[in-house]
C-alpha positions in Angstrom: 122.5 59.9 92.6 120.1 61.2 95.0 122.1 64.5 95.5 122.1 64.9 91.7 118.2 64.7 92.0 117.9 67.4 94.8 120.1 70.2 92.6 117.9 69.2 89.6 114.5 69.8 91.8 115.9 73.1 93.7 116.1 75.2 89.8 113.4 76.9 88.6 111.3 75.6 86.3 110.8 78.0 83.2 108.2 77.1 80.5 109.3 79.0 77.0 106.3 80.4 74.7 107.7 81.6 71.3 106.4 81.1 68.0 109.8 81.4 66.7 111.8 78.3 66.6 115.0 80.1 66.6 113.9 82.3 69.5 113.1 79.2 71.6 116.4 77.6 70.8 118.9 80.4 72.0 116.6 81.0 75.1 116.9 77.5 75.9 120.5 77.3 75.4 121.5 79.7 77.7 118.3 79.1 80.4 119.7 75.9 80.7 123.7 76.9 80.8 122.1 78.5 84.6 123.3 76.3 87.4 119.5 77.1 88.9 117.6 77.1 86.1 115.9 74.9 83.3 113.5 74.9 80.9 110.8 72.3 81.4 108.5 72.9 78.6 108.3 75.1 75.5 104.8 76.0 73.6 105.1 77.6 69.7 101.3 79.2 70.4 99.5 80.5 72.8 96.9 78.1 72.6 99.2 75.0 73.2 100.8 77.0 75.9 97.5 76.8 78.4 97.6 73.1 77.9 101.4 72.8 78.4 101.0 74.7 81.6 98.9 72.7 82.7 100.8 69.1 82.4 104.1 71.0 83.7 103.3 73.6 86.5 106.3 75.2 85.6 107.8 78.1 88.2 107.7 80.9 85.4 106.6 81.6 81.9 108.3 83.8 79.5 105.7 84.5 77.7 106.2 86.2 73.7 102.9 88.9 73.1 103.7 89.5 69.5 102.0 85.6 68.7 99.4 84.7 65.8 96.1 84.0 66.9 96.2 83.7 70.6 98.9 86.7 71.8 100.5 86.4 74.8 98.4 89.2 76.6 95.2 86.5 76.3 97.1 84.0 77.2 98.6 85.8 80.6 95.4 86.7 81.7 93.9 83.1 81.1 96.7 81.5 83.0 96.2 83.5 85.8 92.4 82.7 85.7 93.4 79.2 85.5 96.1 79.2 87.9 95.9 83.3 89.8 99.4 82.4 91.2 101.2 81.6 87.5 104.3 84.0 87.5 104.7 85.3 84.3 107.2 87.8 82.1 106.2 89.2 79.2 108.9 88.8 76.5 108.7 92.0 73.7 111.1 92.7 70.7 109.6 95.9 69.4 109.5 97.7 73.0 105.7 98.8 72.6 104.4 100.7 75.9 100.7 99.6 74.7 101.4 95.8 75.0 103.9 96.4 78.0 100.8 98.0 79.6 98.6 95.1 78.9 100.9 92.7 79.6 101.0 94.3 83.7 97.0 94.8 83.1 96.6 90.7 82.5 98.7 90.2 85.0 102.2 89.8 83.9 105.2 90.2 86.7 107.2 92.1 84.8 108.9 92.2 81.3 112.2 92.2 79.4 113.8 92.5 75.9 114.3 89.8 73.7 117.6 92.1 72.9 118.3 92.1 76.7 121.6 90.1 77.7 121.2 87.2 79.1 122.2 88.0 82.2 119.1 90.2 82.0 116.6 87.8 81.3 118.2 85.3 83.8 117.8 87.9 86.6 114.2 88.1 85.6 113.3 84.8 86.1 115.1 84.5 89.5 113.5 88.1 90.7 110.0 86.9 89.6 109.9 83.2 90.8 110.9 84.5 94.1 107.8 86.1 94.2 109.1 89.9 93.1 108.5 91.9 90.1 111.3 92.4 87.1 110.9 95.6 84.4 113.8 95.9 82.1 115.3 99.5 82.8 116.1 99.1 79.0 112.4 99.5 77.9 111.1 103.0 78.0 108.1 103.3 79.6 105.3 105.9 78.5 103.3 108.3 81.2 99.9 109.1 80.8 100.4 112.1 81.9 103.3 115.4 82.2 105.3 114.6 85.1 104.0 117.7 86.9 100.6 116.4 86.8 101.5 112.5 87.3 99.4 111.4 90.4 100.8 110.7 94.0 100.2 108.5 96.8 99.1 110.5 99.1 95.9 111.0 97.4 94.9 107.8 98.2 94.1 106.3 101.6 95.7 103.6 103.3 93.9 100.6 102.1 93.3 102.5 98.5 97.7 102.6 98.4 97.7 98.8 99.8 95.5 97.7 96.8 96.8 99.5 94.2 100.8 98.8 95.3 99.3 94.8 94.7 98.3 95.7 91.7 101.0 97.0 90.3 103.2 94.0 91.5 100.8 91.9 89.4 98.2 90.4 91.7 94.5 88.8 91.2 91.5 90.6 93.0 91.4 87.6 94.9 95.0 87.3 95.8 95.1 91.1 96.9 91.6 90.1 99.2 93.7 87.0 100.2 96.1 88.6 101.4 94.5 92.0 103.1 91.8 89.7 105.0 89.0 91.4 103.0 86.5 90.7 100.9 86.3 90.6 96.7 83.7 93.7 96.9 85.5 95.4 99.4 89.2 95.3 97.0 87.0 96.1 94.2 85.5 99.6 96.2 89.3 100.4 96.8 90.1 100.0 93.3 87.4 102.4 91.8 88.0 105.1 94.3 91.9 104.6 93.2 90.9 104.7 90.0 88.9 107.9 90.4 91.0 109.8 92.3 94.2 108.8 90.0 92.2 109.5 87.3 92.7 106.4 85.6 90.1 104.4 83.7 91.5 100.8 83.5 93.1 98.0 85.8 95.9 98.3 83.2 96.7 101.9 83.1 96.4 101.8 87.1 98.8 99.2 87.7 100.9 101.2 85.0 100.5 104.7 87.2 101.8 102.6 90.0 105.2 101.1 88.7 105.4 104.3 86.5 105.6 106.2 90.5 107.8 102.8 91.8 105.0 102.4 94.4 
């Protein structure tokens, strides 16, 4: 009995956010058909979802972004205001760069189809709860720029590359300050120079730049 209680406490703990029944179901089915895996909790919107987060603590949300009312972009980026180390993988059926880009911008650790194989998705739950990021090689991604022209690392110095590599892999001002040993202002001063020499003009599209390069 009690070894039956330590396999069930070593999985990882996945809440579902879907507004679509059916979605939920087949995710479900096969999450939980994953020796180290189990879905805890499941939300139909994104407002329920911040208030089932918060009664489960779950490991990792998948998280859909097409939802009515609250999308899943808002919600990512109040979770991770609420809690800055929620890991969190966006979930998109129509493959859309723009909300692929937000999603990393709010703070998403990566994304995958809802056409994906299973496998897939079950390899991005297990990459992101164990602290990595996961983007589905499926999924185009769009440059901002011709590939001649796309930026590179060594414009940027040393603690400018350190912050925007953190970025990219989905961290909080205040985790990357955390775990630099510097202060909010002093991420913040590496991020606009980044931005600036990148020529960027958002957190989102600089995070993008980076896993765009694979920095």
């Amino acid at each position: 009995m009690k070894r039956k209680k330590k396999q069930n406490e070593a999985k990882i703990r996945v809440l579902l956010v879907d507004d679509h029944a059916g979605m939920r179901d087949a995710l479900r089915t096969f999450i939980n058909s994953e020796p180290d895996l189990t879905v805890v909790a499941e939300a139909a919107s994104g407002h329920a979802a911040l208030d089932v987060f918060r009664r489960t603590t779950p490991d990792v949300v998948l998280m859909d972004g097409s939802m009515p009312g609250k999308n899943g972009i808002e919600v990512t980026y109040e979770l991770r205001q609420l809690q800055p180390a929620a890991r969190i993988i966006g979930l998109t059926l129509y493959e859309s760069s723009t909300y692929l880009e937000d999603m990393i911008g709010a703070g998403a650790k990566g994304y995958v189809s809802k056409a994906a194989a299973p496998t897939n998705i079950a390899e991005a739950i297990r990459a992101v709860a164990a602290g990595r990021t996961y983007f589905d090689e499926n999924i185009p991604r769009r440059s901002s720029a011709p590939a001649h022209n796309q930026p590179v690392m060594d414009k940027l110095s040393e603690d400018e590359a350190a912050v925007v590599k953190r970025l990219a892999d989905g961290q909080t001002n205040a985790e990357i300050a955390a775990a630099l040993e510097v202060s909010l202002p002093v991420v913040e001063r590496h991020r606009t120079a980044a931005m600036k020499k990148l020529n960027v003009r958002s957190r989102a599209e600089l995070a993008r730049v980076a896993v765009l390069r694979q920095w």
